[in-house]
C-alpha positions in Angstrom: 133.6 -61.7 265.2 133.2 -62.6 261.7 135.6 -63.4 258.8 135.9 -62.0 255.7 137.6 -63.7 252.9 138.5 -62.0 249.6 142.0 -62.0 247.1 144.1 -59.3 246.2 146.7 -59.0 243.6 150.2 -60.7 244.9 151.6 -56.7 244.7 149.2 -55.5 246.9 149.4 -58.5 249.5 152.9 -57.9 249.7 152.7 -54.0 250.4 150.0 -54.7 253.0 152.7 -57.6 254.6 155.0 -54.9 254.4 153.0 -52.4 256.4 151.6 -54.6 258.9 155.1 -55.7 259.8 156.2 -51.7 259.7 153.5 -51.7 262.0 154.8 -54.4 264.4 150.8 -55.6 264.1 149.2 -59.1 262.1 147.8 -58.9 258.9 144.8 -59.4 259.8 144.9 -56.6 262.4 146.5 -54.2 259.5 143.8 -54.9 257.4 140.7 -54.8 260.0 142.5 -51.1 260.9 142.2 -50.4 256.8 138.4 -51.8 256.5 137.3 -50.1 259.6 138.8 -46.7 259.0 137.1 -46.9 255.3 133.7 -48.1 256.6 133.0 -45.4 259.4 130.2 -43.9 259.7 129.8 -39.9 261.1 132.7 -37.9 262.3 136.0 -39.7 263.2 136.1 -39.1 267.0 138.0 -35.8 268.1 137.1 -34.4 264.8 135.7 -31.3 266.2 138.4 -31.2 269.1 141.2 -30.9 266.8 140.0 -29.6 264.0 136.9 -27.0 264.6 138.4 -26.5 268.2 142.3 -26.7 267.3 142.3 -22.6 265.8 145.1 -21.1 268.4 145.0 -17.7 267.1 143.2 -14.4 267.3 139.2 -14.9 267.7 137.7 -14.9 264.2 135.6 -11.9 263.5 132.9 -12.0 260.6 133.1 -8.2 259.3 129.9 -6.5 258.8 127.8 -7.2 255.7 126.5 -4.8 253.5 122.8 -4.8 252.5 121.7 -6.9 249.6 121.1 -5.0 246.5 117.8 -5.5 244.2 118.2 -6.4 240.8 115.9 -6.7 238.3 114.5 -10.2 237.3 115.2 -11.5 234.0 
């Protein structure tokens, strides 16, 4: 796996120390989490599961539409 080097400001080293031991995880591991989540690519997995497929209420109904109406061109 490679490595990745690169420097942050001291704040934001120490609130990504302080999350990763929040986290009970290594720094490393927070921040591969971070980089990961940010670089994916298509849907996250269960996206459609839990989000498209998550609606627990009545079916959804589209009403009927009316006809289009002509206008004149300007």
């Amino acid at each position: 796996m490679p490595q990745l080097h690169f420097y942050v400001p001291e704040d934001i080293a120490n609130k990504l120390r302080e999350q990763a031991k929040a986290k009970n995880i290594s720094l490393s591991k927070h921040i591969a989490t971070i980089v990961q989540k940010e670089t994916q690519l298509g849907w996250p997995e269960g996206y459609f599961e839990e989000v498209i497929g998550g609606w627990q209420g009545e079916p959804l109904t589209r009403p009927e539409q009316p006809e289009l109406e002509d206008h004149e061109a300007f």
